[in-house]
C-alpha positions in Angstrom: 10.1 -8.5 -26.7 6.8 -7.3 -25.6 6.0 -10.6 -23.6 8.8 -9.7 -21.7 8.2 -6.4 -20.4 5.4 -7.5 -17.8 8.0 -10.0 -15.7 10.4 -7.5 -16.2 8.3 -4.5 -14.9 7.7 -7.0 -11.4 10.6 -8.0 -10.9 12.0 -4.0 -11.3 9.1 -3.3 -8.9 10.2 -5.8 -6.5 13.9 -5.6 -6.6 13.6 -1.1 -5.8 11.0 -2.1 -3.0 13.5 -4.3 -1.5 16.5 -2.2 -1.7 14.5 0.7 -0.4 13.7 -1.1 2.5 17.3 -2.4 3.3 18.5 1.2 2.7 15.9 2.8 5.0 17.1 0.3 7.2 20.5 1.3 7.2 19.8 4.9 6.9 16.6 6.2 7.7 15.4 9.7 6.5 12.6 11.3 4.9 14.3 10.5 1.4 15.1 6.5 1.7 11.6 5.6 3.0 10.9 2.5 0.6 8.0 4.0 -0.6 9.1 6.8 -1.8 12.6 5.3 -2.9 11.3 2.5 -4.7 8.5 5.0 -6.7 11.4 7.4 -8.0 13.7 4.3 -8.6 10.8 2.6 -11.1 10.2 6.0 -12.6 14.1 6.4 -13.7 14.1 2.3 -14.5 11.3 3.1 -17.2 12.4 6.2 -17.9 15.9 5.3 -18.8 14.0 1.8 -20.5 11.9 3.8 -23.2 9.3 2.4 -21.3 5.3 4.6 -20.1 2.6 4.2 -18.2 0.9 1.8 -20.5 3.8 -0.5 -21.0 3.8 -0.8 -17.1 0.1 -1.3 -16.4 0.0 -5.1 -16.9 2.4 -5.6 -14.0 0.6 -2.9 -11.9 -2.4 -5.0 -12.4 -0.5 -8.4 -11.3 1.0 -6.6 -8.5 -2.0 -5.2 -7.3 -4.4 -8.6 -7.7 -2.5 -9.4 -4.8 -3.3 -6.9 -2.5 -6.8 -8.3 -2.1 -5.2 -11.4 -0.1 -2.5 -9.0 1.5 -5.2 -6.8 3.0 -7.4 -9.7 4.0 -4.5 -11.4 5.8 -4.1 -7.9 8.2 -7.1 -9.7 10.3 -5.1 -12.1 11.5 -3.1 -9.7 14.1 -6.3 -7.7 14.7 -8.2 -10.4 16.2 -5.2 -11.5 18.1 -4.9 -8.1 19.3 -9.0 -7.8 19.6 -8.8 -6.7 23.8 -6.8 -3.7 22.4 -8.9 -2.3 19.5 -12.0 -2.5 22.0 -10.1 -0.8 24.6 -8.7 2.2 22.2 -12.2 1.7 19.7 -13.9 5.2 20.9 -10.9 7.8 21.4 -9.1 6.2 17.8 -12.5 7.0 16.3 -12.7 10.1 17.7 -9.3 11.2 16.7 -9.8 10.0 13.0 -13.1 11.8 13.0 -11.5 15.1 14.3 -8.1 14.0 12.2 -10.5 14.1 8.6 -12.4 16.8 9.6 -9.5 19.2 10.1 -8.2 17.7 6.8 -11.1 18.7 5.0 -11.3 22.0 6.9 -7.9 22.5 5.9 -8.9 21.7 2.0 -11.2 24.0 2.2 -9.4 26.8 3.4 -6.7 26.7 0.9 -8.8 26.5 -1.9 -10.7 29.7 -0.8 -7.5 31.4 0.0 -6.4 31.1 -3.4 -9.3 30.8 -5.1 -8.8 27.8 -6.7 -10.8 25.8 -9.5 -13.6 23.7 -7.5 -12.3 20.2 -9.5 -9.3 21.4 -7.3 -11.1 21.5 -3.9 -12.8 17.8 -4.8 -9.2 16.5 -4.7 -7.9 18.4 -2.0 -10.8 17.1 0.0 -10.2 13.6 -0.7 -6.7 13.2 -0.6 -6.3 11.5 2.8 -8.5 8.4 1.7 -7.6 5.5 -0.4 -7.4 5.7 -4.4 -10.5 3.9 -5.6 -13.0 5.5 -2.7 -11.4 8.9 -3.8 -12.2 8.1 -7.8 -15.6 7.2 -6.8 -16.7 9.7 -4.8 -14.9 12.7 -7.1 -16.9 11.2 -10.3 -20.2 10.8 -8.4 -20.1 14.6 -7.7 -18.6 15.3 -11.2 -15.3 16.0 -10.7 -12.0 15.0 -12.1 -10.7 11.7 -10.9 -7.3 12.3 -12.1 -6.7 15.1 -10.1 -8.0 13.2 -6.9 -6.3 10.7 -8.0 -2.6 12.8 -8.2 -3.8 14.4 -4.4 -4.6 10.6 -3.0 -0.8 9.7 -4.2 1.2 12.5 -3.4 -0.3 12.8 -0.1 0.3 9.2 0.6 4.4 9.6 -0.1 4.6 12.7 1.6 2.7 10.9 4.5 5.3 8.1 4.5 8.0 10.4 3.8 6.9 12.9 7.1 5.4 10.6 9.6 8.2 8.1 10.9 10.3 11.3 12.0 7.6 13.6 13.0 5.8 10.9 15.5 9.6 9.9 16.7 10.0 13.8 17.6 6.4 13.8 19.1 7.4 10.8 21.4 4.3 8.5 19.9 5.8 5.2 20.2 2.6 3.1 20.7 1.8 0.5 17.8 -1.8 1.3 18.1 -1.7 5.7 17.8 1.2 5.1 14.9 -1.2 2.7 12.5 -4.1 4.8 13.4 -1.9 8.2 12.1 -0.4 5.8 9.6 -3.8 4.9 7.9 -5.7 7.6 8.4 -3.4 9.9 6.6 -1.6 8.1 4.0 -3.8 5.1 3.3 -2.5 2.7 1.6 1.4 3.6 1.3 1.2 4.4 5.4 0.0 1.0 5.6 3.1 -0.1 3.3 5.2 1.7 5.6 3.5 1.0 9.2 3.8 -2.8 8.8 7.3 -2.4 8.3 7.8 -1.2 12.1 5.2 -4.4 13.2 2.7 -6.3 11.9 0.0 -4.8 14.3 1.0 -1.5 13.7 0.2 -2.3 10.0 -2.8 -4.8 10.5 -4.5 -1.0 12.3 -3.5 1.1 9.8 -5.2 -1.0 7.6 -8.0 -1.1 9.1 -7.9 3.0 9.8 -7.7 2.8 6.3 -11.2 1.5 5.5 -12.6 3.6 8.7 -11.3 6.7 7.0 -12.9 6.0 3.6 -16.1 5.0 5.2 -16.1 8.5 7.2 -15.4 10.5 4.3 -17.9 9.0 2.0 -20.3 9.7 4.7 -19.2 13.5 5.3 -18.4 14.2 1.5 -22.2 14.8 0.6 -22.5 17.1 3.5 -19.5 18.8 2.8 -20.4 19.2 -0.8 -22.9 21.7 -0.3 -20.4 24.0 0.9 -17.8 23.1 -1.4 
């Protein structure tokens, strides 16, 4: 029974992305994003299986291997695209630069407001980046990599949730400004959800993605000292 959990955990996986992304299609809100639909979909699936975290980890894992190659493949429009990256290279950096900054500014704030734990403030400040950069650089600095982790996550469904609509209402319709918001925000689920609306949109929000970790692993240490 045991060796059948792992296929069984994929194929679940697979089966509530696609039928998020056939609902969102057909009815697109904040709710039936496939992100967020296919995340509360597993969770009831293992719930209602008698199944945790642990039991599902192998399939994670499998799942996941295969990111490597996905990401690696988002080149491929890039550098067909190349004439518009260099075009857009200094205001998109500027924007993400300002766009983290605020973030963290933001962080910040909050956490003095309320006067919240500093291990809370690490993973405020870190929640716009991708999972593994945000473990990293929370442990490096001693902090708890669970709670960045949990920030990292729920900012990235909420990011995918929020987005689509609010840059619809905002009249940002260009592939290029939507994958920079996309991956600068919500990492790795914004890049989920900005290649489904095109494959360039995606191939920059990965790629705003990795700029965005970079930047905040080079501000963190700065920012540290006032955290």
């Amino acid at each position: 029974m045991t060796a059948l959990i792992t296929p069984y955990s994929i194929v679940i996986t697979l089966l509530a992305y696609y039928m998020g992304r056939k609902i969102y299609a057909k009815h697109p809100s904040p709710f039936t994003t496939p992100v967020f639909f296919s995340t509360v979909t597993i969770i009831l699936i293992l719930l209602a299986s008698g199944m945790d975290f642990d039991d599902y980890t192998p399939a994670k894992d499998i799942i996941s291997y295969f990111l490597g190659p996905a990401t690696v493949a988002l080149a491929v429009p890039l550098y067909k695209n190349k004439k518009i990256i260099v075009k857009y290279a200094i205001p998109a950096i500027s924007g993400m630069i300002l766009g983290l900054m605020v973030t963290l500014t933001i962080a910040f704030t909050i956490a003095q407001a309320f006067s919240l734990p500093h291990f809370i403030l690490q993973g405020l400040a870190v929640k716009s980046i991708t999972v593994p950069i945000a473990v990293e650089i929370t442990e490096l600095y001693g902090g708890d990599s669970n709670i960045s982790a949990a920030f990292v996550i729920l900012t990235g469904v909420l990011g995918t949730m929020i987005a689509p609509k609010l840059m619809d209402k905002l009249n940002i319709t260009m592939p290029f400004a939507r994958g920079i918001a996309y991956g600068t925000i919500a990492h790795g689920l914004g890049t989920a959800q900005a290649a489904q609306e095109s494959e360039f949109t995606g191939a920059v929000a990965g790629a705003a993605m990795a700029i965005a970790g970079i930047l905040i692993s080079c501000f963190f240490p700065l920012i540290s000292h006032f955290l």
